[in-house]
C-alpha positions as CSV (number, residue, x, y, z in Angstrom):
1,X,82.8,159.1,111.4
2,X,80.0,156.2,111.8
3,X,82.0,154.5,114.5
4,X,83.1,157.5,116.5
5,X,79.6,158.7,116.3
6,X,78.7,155.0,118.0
7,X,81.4,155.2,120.3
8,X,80.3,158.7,121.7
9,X,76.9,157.3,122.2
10,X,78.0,154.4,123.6
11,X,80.1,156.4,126.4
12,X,76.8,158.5,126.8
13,X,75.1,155.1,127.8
14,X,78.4,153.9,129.8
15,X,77.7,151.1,127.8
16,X,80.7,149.4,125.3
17,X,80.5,148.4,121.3
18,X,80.4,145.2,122.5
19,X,77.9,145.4,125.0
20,X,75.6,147.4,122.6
21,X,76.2,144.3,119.8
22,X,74.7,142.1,122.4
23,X,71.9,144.4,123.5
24,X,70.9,144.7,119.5
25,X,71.4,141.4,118.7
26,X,74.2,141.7,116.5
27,X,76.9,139.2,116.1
28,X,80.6,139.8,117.8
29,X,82.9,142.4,116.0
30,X,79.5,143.8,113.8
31,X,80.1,147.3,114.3
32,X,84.1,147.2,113.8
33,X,83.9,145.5,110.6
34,X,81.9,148.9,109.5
35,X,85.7,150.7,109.9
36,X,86.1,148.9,106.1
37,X,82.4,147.5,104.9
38,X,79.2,150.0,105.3
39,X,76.3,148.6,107.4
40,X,73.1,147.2,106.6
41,X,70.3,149.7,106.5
42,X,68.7,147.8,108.8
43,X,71.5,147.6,111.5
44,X,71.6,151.4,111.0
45,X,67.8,151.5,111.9
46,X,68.1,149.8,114.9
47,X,71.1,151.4,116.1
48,X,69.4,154.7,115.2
49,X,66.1,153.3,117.0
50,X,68.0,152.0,120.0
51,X,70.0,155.6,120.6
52,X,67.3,157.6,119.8
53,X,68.4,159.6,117.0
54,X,68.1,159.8,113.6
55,X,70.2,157.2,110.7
56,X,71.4,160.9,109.3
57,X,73.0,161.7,112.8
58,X,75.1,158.3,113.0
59,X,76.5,159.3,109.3
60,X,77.0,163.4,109.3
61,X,76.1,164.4,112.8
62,X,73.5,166.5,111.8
63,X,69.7,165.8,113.6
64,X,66.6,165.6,112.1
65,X,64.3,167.1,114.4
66,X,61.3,165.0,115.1
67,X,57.8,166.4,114.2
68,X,57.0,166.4,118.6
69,X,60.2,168.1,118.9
70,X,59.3,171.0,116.6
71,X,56.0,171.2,118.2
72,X,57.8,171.3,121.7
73,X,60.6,174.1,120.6
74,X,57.2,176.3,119.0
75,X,55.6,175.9,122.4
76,X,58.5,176.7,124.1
77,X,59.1,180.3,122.1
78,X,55.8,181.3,123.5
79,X,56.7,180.9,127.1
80,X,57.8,184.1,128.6
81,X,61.2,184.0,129.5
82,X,61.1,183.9,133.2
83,X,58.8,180.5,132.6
84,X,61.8,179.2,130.1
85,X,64.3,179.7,132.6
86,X,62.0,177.5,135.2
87,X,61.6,175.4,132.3
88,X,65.4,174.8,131.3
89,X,65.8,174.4,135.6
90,X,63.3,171.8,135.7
91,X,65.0,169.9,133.2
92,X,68.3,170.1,134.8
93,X,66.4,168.5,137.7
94,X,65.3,165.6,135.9
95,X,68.2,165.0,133.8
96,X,70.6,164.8,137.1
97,X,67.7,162.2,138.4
98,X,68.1,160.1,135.5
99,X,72.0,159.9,135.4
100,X,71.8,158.9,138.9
């Protein structure tokens, strides 16, 4: 789970395992040996860091919001809907901006 979990994240970066080894400074082959040994908790951390997501996610898939992202999502439910729906366009905007 851990390392298709990486791998999905990875593609998401269109970066490889062993670009991303290099990137976070860990030695060659790190991340593959985790097939058979489980990783440091501080490799995990800075994986975690580095992809933005939570250790939990790498492990079960399941997100732990962030306490800003709550905040955002409450804000968000008290937008009307035709401001949500400018809101959800705006980010398609900037999201197609980024990937390019």
């Amino acid at each position: 789970m851990l390392i298709e979990r990486i791998k999905t994240l990875c593609s998401q970066r269109n970066i490889t395992i062993s670009e991303l080894e290099r990137i976070l400074e860990f030695g060659n082959g790190t991340i593959r040996k985790w097939l058979k040994s489980q990783p440091s908790a501080d490799k995990v951390l800075k994986m975690a860091q580095y992809f933005g997501v939570s250790s939990d996610y790498l492990f079960d898939g399941k997100e732990i919001l962030s306490k800003e992202s709550i905040e955002l999502a409450n804000e968000f439910d008290k937008f009307s809907e035709e401001q949500k729906n400018l809101i959800r366009r705006y980010i398609l905007v900037v999201r197609d901006k980024e990937v390019s």
